[in-house]
C-alpha positions in Angstrom: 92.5 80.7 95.3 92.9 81.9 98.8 96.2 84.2 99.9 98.3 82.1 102.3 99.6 85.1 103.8 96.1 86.5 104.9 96.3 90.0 103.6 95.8 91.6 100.3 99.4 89.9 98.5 99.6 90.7 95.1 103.0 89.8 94.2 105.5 88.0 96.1 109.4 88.4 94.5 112.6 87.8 96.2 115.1 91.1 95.5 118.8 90.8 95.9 120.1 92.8 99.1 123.4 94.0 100.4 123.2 91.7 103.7 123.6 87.9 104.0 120.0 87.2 104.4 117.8 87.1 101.4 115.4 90.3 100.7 111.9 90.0 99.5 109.6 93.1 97.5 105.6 92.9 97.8 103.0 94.4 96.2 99.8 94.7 98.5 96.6 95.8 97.5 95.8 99.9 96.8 94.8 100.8 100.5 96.7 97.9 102.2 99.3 98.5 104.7 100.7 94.8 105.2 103.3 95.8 107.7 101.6 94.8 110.5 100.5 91.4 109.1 104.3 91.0 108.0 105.6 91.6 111.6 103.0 89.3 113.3 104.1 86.1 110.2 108.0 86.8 111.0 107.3 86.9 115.0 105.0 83.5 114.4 108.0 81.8 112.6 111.0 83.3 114.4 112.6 84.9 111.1 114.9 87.6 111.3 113.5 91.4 110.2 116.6 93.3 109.3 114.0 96.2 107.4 110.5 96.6 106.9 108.3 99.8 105.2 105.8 100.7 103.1 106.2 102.7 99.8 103.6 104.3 98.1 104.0 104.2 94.6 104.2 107.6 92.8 102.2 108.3 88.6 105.6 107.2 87.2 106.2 104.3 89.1 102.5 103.0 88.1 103.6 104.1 83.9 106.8 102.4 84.1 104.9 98.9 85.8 102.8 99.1 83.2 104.5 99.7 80.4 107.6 97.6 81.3 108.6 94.1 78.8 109.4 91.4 80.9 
């Protein structure tokens, strides 16, 4: 299956957010930066970009992913 979004997407979860508008957390590829991507889809479709960066995840965030019951 092809990624509708065109870059390396691996997970795709809305996150509650402080604002009125609704927040969304990604998980891109190792290596990815999907920023740029992201801008160009919101521009495309007119969407409103209240915040947008990247975060590289640290040894303990990768251990407590891994390890964490859903």
């Amino acid at each position: 299956m092809t990624n509708p979004l065109g870059f390396g997407c691996l997970r795709l979860k809305p996150v509650p957010t402080e604002s009125a508008g609704p927040g969304f957390d990604l998980l891109a590829e190792s290596g990815t930066d999907a920023r740029e991507p992201i801008a160009q889809l919101v521009a495309q479709y007119g969407w409103p970009l209240r915040s947008l960066f990247r975060h590289d995840a640290t040894l303990e965030d990768v251990f407590v992913e891994l390890t964490r019951r859903d």
